[in-house]
C-alpha beads as a LAMMPS data file, in Angstrom:
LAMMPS data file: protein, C-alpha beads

156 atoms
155 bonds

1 atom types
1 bond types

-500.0 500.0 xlo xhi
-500.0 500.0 ylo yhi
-500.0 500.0 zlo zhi

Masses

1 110.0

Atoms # bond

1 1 1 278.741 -359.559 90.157
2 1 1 276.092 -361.427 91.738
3 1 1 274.972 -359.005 93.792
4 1 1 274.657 -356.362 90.738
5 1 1 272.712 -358.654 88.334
6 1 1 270.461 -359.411 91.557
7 1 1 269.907 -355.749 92.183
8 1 1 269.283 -355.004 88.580
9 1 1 266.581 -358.169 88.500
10 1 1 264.800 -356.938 91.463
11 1 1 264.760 -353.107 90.274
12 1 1 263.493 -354.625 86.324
13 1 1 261.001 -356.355 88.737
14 1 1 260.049 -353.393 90.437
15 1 1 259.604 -351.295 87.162
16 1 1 257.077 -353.824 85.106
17 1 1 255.134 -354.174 87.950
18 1 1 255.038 -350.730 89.144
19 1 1 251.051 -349.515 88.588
20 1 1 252.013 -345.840 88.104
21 1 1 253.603 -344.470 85.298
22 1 1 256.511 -342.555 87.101
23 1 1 259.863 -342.687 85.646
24 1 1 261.957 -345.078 87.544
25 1 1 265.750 -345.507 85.560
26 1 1 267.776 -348.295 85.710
27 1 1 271.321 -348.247 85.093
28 1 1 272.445 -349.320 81.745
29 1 1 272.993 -353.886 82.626
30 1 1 274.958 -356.031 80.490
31 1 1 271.689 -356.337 77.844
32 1 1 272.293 -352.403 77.148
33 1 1 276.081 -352.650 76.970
34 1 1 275.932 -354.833 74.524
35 1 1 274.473 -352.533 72.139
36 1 1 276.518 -350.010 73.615
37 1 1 279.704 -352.161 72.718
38 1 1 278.026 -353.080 69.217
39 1 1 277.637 -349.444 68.110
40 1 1 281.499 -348.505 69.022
41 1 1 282.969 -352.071 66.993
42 1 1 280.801 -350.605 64.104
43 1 1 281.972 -347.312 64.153
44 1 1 285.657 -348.653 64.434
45 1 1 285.074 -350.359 61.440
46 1 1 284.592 -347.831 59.555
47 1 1 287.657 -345.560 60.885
48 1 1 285.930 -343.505 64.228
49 1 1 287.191 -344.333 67.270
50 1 1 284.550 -344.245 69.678
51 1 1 284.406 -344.573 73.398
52 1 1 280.949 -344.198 74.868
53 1 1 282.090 -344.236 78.670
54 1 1 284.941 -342.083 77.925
55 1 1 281.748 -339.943 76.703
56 1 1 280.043 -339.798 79.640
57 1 1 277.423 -341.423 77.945
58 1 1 275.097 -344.167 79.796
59 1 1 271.467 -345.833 79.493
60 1 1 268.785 -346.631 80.946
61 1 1 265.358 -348.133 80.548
62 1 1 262.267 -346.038 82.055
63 1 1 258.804 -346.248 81.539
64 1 1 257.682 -343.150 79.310
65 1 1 254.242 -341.629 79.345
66 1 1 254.095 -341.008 75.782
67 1 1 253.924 -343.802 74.071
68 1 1 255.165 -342.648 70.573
69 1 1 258.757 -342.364 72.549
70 1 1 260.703 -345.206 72.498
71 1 1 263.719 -343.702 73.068
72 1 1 265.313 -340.586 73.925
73 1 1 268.971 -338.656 73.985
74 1 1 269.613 -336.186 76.828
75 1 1 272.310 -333.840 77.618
76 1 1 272.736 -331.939 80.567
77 1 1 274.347 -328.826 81.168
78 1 1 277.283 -330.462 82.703
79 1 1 278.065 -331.974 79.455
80 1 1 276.851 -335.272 80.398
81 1 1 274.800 -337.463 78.123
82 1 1 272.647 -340.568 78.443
83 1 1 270.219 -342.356 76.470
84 1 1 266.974 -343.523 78.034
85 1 1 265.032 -346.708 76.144
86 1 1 261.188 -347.227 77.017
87 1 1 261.157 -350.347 79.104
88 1 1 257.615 -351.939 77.801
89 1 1 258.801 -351.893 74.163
90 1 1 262.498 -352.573 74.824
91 1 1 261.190 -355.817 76.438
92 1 1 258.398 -356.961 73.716
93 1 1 260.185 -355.668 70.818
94 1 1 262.611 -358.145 68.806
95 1 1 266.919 -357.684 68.157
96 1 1 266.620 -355.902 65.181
97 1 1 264.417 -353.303 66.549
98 1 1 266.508 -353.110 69.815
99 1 1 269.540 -352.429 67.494
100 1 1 267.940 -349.526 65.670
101 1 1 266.798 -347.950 68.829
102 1 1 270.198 -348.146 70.192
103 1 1 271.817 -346.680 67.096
104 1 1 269.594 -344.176 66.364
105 1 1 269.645 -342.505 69.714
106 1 1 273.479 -342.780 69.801
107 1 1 273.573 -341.134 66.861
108 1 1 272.208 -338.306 68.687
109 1 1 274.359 -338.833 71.785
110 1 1 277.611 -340.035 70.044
111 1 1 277.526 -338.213 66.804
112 1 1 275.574 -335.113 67.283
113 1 1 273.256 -336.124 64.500
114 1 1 269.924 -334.929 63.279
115 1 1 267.220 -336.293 62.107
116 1 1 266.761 -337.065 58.582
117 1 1 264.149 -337.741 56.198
118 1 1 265.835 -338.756 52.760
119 1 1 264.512 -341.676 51.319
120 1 1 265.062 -343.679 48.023
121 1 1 262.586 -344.165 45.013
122 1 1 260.413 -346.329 46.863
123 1 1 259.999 -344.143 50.239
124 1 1 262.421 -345.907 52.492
125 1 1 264.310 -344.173 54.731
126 1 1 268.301 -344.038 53.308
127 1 1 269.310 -343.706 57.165
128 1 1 268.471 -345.087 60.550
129 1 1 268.528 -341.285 61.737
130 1 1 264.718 -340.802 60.495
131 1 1 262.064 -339.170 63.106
132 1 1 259.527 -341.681 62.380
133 1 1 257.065 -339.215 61.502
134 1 1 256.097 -341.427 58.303
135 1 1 257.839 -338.947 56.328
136 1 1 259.766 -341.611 54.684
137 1 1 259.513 -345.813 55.851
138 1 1 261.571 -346.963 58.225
139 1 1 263.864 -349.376 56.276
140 1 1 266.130 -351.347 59.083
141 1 1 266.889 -355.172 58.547
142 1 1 269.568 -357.580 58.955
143 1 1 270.212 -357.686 55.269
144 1 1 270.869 -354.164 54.796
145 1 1 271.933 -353.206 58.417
146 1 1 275.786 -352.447 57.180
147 1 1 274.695 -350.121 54.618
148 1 1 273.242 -347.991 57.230
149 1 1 276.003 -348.685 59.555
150 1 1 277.626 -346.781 56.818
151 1 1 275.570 -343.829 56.334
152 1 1 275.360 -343.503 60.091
153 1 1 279.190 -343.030 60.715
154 1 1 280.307 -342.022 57.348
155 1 1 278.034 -338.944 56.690
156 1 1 278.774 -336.500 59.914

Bonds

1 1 1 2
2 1 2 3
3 1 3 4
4 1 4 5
5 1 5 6
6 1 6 7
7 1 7 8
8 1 8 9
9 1 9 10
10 1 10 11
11 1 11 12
12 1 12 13
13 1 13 14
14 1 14 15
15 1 15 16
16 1 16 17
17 1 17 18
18 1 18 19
19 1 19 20
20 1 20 21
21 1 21 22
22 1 22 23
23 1 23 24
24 1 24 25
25 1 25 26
26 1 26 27
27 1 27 28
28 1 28 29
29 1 29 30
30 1 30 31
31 1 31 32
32 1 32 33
33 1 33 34
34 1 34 35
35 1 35 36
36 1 36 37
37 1 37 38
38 1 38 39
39 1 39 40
40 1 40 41
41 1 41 42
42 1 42 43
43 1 43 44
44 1 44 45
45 1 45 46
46 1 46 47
47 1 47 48
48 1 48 49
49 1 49 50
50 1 50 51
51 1 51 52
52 1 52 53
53 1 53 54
54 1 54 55
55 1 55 56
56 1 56 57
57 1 57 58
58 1 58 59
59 1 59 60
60 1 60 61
61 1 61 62
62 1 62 63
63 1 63 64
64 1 64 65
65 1 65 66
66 1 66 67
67 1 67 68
68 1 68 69
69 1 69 70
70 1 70 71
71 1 71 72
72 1 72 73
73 1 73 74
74 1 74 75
75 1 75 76
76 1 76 77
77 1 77 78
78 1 78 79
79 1 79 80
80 1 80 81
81 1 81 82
82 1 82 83
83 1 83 84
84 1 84 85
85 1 85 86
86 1 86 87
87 1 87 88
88 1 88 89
89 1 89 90
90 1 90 91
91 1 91 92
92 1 92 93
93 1 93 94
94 1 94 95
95 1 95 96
96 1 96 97
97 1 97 98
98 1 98 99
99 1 99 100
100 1 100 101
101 1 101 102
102 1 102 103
103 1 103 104
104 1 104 105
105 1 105 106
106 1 106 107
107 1 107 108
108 1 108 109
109 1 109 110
110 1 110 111
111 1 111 112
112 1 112 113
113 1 113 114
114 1 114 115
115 1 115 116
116 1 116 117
117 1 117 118
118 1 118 119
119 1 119 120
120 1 120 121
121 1 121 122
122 1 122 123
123 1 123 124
124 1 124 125
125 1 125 126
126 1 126 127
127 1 127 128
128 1 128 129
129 1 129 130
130 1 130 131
131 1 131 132
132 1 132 133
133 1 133 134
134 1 134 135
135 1 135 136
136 1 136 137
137 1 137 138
138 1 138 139
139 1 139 140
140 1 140 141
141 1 141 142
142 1 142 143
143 1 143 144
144 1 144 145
145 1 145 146
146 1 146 147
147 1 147 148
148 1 148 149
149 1 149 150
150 1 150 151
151 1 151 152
152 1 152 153
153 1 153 154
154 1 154 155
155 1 155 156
């Protein structure tokens, strides 16, 4: 266990300090699989059983050259997904954020959802699946986390 959370330090190392912008990916660590193991609890909740390494489905942090990406589901002809998380803003950006990230892109990877635009009367976004083209304002906090929780896994 040492040895892995060593490895993963000195490769996290590697990446922030790394002048180039090539794409270097680092497995999903126990910071990722925490979110990982958030999003399946909340979908339990709420009656889907999920199993995201049953899936196929893993993480990783890179550094992207577009900024505008912060996060990004792929799947591969083989049927195997994973879920890549820009590195710089995953490590300056606060819980919260992290937590929309994760579920937004597992939404994509997990659930097979689209994007959405629908908003309410005052032009917030009514689910954490929005492209963040400022069609609609992004509308994620702790205080009304659950309720999208519940449009998330409720509405497939």
């Amino acid at each position: 266990m040492k040895a892995k959370i060593l490895l993963c330090s000195t490769a996290l190392l590697f990446l922030v300090s790394a002048c180039n912008k090539e794409s270097v990916k680092l497995p999903t660590g126990e910071e990722l699989m925490t979110y990982f193991n958030e999003f399946e609890s909340e979908a339990l909740e709420r009656g889907l059983e999920i199993d995201l390494e049953m899936m196929g489905i893993t993480g990783y942090f890179e550094n992207f050259d577009d900024d505008s990406v912060l996060g990004q589901c792929r799947t591969y002809s083989d049927g195997s997904k994973e879920v890549a998380f820009d590195s710089n803003y995953w490590h300056n950006c606060n819980e919260i954020d992290r937590m929309y990230l994760v579920f937004h892109e597992l939404g994509h990877c997990a659930l097979d959802r689209d994007h959405t635009e629908e908003k309410d009367s005052n032009g917030r976004c009514t689910s954490i699946m929005q492209s963040g083209e400022n069609e609609c304002r992004k509308n994620f906090t702790e205080n009304n986390k659950e309720e999208l929780f519940d449009e998330l896994f409720e509405n497939l």
